[in-house]
DSSP file (Angstrom, degrees, kcal/mol; ACC not computed):
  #  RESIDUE AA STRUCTURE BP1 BP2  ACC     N-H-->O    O-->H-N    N-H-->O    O-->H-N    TCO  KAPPA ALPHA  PHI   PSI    X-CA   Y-CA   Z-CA
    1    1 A X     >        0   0    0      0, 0.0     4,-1.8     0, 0.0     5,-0.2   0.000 360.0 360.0 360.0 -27.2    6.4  -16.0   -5.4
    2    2 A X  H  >  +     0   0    0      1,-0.2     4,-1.8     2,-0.2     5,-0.0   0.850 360.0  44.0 -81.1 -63.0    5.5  -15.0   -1.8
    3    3 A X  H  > S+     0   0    0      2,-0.2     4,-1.7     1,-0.2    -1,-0.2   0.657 115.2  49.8 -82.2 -23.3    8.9  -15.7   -0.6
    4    4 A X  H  4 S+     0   0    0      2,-0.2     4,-0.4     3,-0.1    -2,-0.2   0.969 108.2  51.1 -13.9 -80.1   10.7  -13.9   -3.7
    5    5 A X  H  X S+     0   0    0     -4,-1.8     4,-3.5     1,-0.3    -2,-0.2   0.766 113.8  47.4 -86.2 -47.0    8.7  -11.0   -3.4
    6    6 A X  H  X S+     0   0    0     -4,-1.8     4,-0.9     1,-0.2     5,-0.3   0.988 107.9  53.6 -53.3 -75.7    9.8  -11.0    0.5
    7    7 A X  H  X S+     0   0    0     -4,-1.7     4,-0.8     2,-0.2    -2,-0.2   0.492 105.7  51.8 -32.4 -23.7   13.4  -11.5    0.1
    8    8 A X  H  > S+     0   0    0     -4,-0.4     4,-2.0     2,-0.2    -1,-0.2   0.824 111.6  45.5 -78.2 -58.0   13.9   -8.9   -2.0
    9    9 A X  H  X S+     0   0    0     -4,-3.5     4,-0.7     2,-0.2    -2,-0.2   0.538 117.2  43.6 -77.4  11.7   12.2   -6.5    0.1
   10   10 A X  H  X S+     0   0    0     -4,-0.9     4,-2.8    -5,-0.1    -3,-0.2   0.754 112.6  52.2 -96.3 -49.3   13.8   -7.5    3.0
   11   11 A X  H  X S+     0   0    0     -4,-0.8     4,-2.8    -5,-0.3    -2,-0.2   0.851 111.7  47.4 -49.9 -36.2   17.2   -7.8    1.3
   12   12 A X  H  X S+     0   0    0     -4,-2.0     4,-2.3     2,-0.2    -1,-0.3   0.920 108.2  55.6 -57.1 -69.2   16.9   -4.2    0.0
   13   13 A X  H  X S+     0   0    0     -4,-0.7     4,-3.2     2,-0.2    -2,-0.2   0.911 103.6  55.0 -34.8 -56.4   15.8   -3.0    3.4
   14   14 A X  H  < S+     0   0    0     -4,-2.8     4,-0.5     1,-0.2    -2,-0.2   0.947 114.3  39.6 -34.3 -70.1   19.0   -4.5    4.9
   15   15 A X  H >< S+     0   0    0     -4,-2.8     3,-0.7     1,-0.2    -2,-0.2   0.862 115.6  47.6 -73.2 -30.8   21.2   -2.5    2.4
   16   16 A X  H >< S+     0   0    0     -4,-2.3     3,-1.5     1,-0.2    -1,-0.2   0.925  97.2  77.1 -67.6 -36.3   19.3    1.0    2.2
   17   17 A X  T 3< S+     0   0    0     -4,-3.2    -1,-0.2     1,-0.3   113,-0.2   0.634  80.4  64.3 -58.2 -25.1   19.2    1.0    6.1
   18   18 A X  T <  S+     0   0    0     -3,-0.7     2,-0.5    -4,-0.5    -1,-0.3   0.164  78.5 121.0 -74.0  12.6   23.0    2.1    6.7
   19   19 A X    <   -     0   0    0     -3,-1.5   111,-0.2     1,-0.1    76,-0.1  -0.589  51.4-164.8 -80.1 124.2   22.0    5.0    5.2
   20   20 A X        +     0   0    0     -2,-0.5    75,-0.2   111,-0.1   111,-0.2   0.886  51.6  77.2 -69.4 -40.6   22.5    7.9    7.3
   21   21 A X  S    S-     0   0    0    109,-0.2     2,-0.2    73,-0.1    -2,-0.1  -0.315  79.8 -97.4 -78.2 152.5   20.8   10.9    6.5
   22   22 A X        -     0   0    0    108,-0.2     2,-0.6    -2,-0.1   108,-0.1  -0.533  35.8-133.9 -54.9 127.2   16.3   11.9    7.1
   23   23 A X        -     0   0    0    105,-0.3     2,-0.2    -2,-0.2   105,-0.1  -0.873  32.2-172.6 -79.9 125.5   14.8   11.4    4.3
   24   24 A X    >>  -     0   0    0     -2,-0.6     4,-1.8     1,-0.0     3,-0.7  -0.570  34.8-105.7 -96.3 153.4   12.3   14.6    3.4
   25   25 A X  H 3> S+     0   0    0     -2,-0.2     4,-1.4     1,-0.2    30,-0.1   0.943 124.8  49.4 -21.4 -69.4    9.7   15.5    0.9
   26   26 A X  H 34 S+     0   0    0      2,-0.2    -1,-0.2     1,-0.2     4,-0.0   0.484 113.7  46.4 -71.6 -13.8   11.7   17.5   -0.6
   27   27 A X  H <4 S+     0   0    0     -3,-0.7    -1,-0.2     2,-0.1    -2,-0.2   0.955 117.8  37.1 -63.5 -73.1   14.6   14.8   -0.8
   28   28 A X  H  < S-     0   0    0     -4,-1.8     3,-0.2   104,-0.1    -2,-0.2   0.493 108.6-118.8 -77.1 -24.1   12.8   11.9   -1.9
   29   29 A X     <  -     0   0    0     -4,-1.4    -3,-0.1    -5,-0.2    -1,-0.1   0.533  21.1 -96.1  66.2 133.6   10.5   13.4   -4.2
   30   30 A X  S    S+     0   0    0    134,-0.3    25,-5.2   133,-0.1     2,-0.3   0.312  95.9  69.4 -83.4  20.8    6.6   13.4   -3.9
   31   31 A X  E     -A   54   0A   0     23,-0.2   133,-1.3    -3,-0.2     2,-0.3  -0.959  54.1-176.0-138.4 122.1    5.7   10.3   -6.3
   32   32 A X  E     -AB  53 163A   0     21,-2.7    21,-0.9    -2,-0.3     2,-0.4  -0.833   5.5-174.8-138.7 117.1    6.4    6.7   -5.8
   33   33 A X  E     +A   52   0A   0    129,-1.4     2,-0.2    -2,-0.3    19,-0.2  -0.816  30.5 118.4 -71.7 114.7    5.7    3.8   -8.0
   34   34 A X  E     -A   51   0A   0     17,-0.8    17,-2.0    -2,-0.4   127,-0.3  -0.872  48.4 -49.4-158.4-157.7    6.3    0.4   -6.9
   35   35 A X        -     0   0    0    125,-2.2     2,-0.3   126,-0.2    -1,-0.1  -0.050  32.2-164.2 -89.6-170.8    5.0   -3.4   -6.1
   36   36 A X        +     0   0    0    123,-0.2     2,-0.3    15,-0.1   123,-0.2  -0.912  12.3 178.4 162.6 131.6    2.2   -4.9   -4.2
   37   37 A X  B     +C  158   0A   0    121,-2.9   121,-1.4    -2,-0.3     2,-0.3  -0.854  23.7 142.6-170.9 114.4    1.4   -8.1   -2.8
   38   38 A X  E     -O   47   0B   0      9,-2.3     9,-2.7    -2,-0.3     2,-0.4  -0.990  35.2-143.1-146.3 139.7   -1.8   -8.6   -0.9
   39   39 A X  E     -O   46   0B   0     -2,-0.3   117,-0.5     7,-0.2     2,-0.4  -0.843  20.9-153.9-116.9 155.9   -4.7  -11.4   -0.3
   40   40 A X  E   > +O   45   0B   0      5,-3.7     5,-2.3    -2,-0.4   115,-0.2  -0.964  43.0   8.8-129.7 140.8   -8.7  -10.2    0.2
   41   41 A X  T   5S-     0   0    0    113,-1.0   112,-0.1    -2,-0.4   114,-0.1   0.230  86.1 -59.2  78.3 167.9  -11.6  -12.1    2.1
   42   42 A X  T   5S+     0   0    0      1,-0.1     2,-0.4     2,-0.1    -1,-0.1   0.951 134.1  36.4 -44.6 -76.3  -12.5  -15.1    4.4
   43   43 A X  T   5S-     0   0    0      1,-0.1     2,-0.3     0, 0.0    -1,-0.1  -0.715 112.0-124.3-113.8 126.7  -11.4  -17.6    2.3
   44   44 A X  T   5 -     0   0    0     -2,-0.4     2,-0.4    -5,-0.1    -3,-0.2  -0.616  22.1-166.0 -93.3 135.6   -8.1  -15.5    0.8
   45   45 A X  E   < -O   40   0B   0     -5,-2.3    -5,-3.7    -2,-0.3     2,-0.2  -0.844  28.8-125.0-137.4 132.9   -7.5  -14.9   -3.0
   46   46 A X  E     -O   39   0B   0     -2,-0.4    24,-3.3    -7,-0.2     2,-0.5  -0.505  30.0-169.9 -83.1 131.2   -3.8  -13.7   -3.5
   47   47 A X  E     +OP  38  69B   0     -9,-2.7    -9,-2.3    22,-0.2     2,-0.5  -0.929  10.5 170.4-130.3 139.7   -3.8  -10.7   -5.2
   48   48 A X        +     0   0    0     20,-1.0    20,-0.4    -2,-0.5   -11,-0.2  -0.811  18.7 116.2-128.6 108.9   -0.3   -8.5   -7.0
   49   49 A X        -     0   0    0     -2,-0.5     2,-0.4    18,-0.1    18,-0.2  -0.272  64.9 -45.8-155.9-117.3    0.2   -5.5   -9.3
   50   50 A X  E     - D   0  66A   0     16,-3.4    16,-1.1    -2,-0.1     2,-0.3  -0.864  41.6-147.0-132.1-176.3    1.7   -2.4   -9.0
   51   51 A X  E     -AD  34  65A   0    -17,-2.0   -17,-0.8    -2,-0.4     2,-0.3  -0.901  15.6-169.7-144.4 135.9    1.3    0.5   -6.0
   52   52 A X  E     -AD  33  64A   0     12,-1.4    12,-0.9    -2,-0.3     2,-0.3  -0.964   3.3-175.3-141.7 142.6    1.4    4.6   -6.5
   53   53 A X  E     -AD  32  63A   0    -21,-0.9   -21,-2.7    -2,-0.3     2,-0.3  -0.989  15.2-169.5-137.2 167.7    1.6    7.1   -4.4
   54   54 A X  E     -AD  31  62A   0      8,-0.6     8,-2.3    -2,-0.3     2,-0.3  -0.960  11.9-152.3-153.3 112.2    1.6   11.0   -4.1
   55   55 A X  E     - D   0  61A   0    -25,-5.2     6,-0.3    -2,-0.3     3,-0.1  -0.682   1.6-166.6 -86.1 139.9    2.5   13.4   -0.9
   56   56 A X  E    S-     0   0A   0      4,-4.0     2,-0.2     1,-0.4     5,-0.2   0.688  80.3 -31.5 -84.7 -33.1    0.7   16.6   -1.0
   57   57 A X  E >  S- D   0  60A   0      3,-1.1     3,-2.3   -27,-0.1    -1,-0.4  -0.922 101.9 -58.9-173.8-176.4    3.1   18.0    1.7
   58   58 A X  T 3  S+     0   0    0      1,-0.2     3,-0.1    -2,-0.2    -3,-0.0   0.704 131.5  31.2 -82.9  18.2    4.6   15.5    4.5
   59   59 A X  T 3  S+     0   0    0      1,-0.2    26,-1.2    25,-0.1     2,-0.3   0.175 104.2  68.5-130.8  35.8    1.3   14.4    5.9
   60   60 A X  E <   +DE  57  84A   0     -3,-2.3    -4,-4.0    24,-0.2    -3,-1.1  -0.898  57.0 147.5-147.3 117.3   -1.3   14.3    3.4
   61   61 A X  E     -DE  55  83A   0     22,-0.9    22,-1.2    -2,-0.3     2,-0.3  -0.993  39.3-131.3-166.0-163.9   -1.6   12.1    0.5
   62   62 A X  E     +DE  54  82A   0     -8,-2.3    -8,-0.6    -2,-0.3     2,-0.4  -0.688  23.9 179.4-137.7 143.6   -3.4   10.0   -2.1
   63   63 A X  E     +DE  53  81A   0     18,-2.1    18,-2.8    -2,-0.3     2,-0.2  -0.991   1.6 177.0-141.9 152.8   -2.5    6.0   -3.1
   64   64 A X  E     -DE  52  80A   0    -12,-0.9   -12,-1.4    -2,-0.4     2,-0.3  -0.920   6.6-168.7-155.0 163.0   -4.2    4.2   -5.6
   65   65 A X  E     -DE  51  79A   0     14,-1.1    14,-2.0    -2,-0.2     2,-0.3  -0.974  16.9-151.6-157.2 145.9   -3.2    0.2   -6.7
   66   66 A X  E     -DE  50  78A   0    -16,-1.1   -16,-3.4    -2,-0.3     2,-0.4  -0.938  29.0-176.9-138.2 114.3   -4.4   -1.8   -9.6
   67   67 A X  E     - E   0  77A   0     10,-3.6    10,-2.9    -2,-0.3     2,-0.6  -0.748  11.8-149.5-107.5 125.2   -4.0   -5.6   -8.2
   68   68 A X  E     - E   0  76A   0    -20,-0.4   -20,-1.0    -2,-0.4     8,-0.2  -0.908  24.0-113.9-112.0 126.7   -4.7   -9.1  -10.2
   69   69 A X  B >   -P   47   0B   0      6,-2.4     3,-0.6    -2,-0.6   -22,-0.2  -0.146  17.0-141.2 -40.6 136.2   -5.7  -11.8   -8.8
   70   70 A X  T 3  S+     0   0    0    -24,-3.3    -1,-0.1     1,-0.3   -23,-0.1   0.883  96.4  37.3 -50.2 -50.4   -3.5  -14.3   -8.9
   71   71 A X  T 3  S+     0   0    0    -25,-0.3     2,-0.4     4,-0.1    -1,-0.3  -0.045 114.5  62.2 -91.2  37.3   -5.6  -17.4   -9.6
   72   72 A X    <   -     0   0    0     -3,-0.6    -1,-0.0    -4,-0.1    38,-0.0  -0.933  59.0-163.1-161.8 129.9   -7.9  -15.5  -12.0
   73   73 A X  S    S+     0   0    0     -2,-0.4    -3,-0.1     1,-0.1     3,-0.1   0.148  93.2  44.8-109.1  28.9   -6.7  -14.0  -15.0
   74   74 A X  S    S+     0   0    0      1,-0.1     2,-1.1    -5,-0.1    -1,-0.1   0.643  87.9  99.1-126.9 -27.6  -10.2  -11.6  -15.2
   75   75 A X        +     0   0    0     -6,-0.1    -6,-2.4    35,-0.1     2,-0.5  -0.490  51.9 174.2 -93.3  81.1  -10.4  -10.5  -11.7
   76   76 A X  E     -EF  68 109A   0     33,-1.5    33,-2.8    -2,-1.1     2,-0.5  -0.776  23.4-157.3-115.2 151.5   -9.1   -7.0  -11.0
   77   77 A X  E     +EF  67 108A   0    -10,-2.9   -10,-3.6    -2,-0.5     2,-0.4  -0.906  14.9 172.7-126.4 131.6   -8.9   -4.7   -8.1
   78   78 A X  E     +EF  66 107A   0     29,-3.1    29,-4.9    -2,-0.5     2,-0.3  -0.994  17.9 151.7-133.7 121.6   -8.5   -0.5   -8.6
   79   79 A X  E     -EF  65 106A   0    -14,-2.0   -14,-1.1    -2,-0.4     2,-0.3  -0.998  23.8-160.2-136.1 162.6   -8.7    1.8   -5.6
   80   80 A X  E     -EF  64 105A   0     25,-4.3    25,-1.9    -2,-0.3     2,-0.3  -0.939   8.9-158.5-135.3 177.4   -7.5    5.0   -4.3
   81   81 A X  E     -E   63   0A   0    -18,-2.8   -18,-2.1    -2,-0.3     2,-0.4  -0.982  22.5-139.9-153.0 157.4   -7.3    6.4   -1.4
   82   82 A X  E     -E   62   0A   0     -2,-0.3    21,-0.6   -20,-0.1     2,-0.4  -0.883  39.0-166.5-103.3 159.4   -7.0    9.8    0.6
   83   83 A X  E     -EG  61 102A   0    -22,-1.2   -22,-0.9    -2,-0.4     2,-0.5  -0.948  26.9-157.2-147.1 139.6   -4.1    9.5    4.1
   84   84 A X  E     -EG  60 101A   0     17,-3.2    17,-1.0    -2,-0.4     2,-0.3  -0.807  22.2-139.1 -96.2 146.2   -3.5   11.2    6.6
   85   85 A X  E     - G   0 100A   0    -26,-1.2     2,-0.5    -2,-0.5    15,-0.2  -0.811   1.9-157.8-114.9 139.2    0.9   10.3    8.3
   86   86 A X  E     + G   0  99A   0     13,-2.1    13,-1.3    -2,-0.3   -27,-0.0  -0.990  22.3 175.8-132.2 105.6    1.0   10.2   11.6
   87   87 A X        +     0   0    0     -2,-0.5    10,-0.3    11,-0.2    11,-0.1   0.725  68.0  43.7-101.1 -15.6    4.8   11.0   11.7
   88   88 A X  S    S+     0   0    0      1,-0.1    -1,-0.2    11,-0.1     3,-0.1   0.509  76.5 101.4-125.5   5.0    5.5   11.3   15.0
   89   89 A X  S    S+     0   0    0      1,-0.2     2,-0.5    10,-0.1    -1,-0.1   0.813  96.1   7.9 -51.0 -53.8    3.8    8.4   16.6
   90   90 A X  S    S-     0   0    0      9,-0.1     7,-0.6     2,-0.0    -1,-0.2  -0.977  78.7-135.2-146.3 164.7    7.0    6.0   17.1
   91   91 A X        -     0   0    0     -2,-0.5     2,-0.2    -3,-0.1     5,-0.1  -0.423   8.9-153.2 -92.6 173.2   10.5    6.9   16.4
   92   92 A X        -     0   0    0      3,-0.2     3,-0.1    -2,-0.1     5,-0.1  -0.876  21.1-134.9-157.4 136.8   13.0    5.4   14.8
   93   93 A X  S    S+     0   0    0     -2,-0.2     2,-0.4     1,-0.2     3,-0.0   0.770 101.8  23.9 -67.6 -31.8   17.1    5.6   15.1
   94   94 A X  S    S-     0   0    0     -3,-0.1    -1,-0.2   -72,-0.0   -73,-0.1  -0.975 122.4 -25.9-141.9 131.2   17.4    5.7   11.1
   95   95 A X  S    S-     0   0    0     -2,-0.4     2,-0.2   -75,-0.2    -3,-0.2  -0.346  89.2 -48.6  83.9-151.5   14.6    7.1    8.5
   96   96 A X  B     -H  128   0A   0     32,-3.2    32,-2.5    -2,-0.1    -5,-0.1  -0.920  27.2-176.1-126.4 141.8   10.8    7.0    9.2
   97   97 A X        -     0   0    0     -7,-0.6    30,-0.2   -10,-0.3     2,-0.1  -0.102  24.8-178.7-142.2  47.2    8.0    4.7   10.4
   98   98 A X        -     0   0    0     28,-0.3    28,-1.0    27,-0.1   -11,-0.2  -0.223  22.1-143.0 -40.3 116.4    4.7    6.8   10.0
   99   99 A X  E     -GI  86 125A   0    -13,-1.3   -13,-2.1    26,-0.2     2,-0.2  -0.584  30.3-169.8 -84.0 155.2    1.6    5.2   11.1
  100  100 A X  E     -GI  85 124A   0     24,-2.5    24,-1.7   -15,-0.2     2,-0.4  -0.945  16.8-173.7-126.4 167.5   -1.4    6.3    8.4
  101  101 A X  E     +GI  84 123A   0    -17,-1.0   -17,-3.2    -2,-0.2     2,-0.3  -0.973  19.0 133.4-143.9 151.1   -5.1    6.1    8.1
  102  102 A X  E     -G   83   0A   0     20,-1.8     2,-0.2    -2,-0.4   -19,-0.2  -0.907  37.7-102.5-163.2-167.8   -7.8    7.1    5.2
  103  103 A X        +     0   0    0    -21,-0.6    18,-0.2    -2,-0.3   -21,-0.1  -0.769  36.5 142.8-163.4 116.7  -10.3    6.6    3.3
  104  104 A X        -     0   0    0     16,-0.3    16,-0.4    -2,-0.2     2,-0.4  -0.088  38.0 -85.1-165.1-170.4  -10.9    5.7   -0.1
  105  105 A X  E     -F   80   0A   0    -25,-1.9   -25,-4.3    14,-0.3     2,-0.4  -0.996  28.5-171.2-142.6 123.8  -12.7    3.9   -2.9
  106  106 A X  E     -FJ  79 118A   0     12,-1.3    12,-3.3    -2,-0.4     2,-0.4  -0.952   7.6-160.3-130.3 148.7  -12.3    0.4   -4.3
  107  107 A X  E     -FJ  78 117A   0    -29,-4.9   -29,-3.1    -2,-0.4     2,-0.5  -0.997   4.4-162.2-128.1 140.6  -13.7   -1.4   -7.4
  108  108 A X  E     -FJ  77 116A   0      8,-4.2     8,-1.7    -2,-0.4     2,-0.5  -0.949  10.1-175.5-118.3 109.5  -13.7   -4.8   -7.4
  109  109 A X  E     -F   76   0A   0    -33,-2.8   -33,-1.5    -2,-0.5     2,-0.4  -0.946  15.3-177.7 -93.2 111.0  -14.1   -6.5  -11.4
  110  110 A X    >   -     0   0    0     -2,-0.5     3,-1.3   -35,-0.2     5,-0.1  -0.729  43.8-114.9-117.6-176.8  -14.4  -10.0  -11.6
  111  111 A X  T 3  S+     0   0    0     -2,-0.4    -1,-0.1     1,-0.2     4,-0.1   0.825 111.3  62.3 -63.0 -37.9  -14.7  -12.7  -14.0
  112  112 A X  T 3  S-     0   0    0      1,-0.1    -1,-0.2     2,-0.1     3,-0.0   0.497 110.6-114.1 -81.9   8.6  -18.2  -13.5  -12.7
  113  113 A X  S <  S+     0   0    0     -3,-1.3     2,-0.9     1,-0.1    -2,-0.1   0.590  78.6 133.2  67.6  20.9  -19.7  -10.2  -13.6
  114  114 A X        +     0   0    0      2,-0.0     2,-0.3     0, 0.0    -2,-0.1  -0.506  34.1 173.5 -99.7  70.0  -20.0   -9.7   -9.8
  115  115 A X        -     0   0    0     -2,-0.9     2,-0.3    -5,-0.1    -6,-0.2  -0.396   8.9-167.6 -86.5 136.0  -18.6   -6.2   -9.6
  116  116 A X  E     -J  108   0A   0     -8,-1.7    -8,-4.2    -2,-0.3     2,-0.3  -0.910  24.6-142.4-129.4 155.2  -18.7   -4.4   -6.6
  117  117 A X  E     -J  107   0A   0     -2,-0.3    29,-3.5   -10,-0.3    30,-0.6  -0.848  27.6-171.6-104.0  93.1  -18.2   -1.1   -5.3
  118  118 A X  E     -JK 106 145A   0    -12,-3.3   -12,-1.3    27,-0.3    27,-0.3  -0.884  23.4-138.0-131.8 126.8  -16.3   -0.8   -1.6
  119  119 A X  E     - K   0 144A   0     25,-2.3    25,-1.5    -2,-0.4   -14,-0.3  -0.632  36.0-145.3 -77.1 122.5  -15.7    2.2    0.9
  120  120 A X  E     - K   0 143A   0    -16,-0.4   -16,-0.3    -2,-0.3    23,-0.2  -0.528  24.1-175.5 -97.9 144.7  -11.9    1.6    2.1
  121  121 A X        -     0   0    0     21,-1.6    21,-0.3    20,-0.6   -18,-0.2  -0.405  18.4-171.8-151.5  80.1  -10.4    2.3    5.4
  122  122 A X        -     0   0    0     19,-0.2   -20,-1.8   -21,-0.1     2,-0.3  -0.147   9.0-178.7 -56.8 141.7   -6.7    1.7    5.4
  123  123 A X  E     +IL 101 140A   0     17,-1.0    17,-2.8   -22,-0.2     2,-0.3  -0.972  22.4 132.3-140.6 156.2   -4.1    1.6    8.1
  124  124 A X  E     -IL 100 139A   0    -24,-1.7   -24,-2.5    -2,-0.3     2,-0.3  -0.993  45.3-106.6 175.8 155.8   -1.3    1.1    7.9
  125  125 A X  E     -IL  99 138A   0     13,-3.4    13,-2.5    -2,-0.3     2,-0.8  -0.986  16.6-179.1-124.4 127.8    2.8    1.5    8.4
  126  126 A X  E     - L   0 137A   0    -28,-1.0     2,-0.5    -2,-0.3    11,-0.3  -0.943  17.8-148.4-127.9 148.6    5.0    2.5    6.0
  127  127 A X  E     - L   0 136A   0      9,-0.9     9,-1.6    -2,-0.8     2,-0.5  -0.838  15.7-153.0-101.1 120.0    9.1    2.6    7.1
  128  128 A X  E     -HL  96 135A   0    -32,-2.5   -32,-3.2    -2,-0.5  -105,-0.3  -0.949  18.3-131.0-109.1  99.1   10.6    5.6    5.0
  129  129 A X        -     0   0    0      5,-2.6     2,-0.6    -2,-0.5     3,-0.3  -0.102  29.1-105.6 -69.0 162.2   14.7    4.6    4.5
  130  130 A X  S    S-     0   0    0   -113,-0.2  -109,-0.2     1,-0.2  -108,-0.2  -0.911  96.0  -6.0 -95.1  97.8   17.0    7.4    5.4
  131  131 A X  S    S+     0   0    0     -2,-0.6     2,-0.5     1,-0.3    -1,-0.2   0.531 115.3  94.9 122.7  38.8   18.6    9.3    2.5
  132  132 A X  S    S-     0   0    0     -3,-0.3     2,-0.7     2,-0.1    -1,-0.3  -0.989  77.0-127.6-141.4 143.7   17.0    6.4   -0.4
  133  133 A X  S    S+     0   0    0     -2,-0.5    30,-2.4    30,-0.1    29,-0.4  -0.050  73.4 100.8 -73.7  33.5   13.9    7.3   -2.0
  134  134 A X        -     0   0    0     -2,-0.7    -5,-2.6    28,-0.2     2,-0.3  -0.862  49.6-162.7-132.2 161.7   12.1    4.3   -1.3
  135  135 A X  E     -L  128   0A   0     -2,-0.4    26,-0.7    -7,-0.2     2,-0.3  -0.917   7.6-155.7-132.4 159.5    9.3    3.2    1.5
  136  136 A X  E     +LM 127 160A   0     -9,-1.6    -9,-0.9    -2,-0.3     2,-0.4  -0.578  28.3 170.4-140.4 165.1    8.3   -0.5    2.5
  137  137 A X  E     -LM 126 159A   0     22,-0.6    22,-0.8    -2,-0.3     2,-0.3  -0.925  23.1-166.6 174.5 147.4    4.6   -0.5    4.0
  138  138 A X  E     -LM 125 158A   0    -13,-2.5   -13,-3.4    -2,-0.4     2,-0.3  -0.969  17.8-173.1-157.2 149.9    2.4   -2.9    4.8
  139  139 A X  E     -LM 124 157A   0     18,-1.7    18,-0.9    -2,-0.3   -15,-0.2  -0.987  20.9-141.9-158.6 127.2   -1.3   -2.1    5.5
  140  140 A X  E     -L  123   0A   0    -17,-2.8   -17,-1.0    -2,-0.3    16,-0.2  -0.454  21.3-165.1 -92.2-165.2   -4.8   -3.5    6.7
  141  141 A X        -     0   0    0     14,-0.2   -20,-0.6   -19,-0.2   -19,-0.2   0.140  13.7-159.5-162.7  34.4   -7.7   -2.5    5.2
  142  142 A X        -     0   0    0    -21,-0.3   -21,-1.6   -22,-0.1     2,-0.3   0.104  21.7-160.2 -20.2 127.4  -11.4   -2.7    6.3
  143  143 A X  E     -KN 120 153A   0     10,-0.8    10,-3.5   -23,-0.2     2,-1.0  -0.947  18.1-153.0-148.2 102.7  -13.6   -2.5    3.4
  144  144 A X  E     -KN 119 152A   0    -25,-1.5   -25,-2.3    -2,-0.3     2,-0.6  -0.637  17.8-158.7 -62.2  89.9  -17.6   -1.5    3.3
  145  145 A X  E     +KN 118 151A   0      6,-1.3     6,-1.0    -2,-1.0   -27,-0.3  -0.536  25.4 161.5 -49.4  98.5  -19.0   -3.3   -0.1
  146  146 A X        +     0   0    0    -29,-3.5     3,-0.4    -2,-0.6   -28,-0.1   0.804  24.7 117.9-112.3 -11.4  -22.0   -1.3   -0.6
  147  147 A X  S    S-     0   0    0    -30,-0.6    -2,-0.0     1,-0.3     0, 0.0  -0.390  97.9 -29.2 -82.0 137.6  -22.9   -2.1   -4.7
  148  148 A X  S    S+     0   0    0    -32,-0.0     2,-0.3     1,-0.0    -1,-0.3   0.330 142.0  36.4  53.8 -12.4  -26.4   -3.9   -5.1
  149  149 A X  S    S-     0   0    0     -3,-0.4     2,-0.1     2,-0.1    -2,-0.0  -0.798  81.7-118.5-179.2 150.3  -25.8   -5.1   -2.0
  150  150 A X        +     0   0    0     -2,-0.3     2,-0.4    -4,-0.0    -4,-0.2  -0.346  49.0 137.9 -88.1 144.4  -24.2   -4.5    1.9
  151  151 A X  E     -N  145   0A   0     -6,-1.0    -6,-1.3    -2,-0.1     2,-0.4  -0.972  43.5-124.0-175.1 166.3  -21.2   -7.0    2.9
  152  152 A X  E     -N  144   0A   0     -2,-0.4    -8,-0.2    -8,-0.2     2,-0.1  -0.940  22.2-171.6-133.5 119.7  -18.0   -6.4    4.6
  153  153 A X  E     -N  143   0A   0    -10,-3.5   -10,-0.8    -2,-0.4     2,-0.4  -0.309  13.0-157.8 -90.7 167.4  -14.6   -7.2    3.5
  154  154 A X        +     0   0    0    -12,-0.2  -113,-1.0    -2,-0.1     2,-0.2  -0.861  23.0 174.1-134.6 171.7  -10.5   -7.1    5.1
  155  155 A X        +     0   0    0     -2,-0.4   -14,-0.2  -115,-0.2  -115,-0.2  -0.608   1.5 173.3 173.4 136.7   -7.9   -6.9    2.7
  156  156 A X        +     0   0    0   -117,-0.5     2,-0.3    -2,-0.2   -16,-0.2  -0.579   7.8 157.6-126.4-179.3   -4.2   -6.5    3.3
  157  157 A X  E     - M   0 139A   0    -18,-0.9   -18,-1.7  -119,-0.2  -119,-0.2  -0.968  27.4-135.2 168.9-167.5   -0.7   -6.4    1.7
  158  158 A X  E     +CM  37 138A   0   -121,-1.4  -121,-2.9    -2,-0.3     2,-0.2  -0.767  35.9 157.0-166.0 159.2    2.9   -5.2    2.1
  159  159 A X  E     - M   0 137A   0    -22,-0.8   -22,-0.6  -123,-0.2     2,-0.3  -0.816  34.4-110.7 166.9 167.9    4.8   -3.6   -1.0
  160  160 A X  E     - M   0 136A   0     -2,-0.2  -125,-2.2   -24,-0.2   -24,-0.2  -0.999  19.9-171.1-112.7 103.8    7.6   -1.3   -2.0
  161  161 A X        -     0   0    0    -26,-0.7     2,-0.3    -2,-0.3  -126,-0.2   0.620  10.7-153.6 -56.9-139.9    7.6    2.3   -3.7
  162  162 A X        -     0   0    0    -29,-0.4  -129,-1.4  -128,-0.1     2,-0.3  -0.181  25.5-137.8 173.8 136.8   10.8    4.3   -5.2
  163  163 A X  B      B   32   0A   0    -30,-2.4  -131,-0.2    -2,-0.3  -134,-0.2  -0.544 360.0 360.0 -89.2 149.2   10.3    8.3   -5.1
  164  164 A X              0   0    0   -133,-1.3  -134,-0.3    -2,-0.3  -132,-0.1   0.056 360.0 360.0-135.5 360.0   11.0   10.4   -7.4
């Protein structure tokens, strides 16, 4: 699935990229819905679901994801997040490659009734194609666990939006 889910966004990348024109706010639209594909922890549990996002203007906005584990059909993960675009950080010949950072809120449900509570702090890249409403991103994630008890998480992923 790993390699699917890859090929697709790479293949996809390929063809949107000969696109000429900046993609804008006001272009692209401020809402994007798409996939997600990520693993969490030391020992790493594959996780997939869907991805949202919302620009307040072109450097401020809020993402939130609801991910299942793969190997667990009980085990779900919902956060959101606030970000800040860091737009101008590296350049690009075609589109956008804005680095971001936030901070957010994750809840972790699992099968074992060991739900936790974790303060997120994403980074992260996301490459914004030039005149197609879609973004590619891929993102680390440090993550403070604070419910019933303190522990420290990483969690990562890659995924694909479409704006409108």
């Amino acid at each position: 699935m790993t390699r699917l889910f890859v090929t697709i966004v790479v293949t996809f990348a390929l063809i949107s990229g000969t696109a000429l024109a900046q993609s804008t706010l006001a272009e692209r639209g401020p809402f994007g819905v798409g996939a997600m594909y990520g693993m969490t922890g030391p020992n790493p549990r594959y996780l997939a679901g869907i991805s949202a996002k919302y620009f307040l203007d072109e450097t401020h906005a809020f993402d939130g994801a609801i991910l299942r584990r793969l190997s667990s059909k009980d085990d779900w993960y919902i956060w959101a997040d606030y970000l800040y675009h860091f737009r101008s950080l590296i350049t690009v010949e075609q589109g956008e490659l804005p680095v971001y950072l936030g901070i957010g809120g994750r809840l972790k449900l699992q099968e074992s009734n060991e739900d936790k509570f974790g303060i997120r702090f994403p980074v992260g890249l996301a490459y914004e194609f030039a005149g197609v409403p879609v973004d590619v991103f891929l993102e680390v994630v440090p993550i403070w666990d604070v419910a019933f008890r303190y522990d420290f998480d990483l969690e990562g992923g890659i995924g694909v939006r479409f704006y409108f």
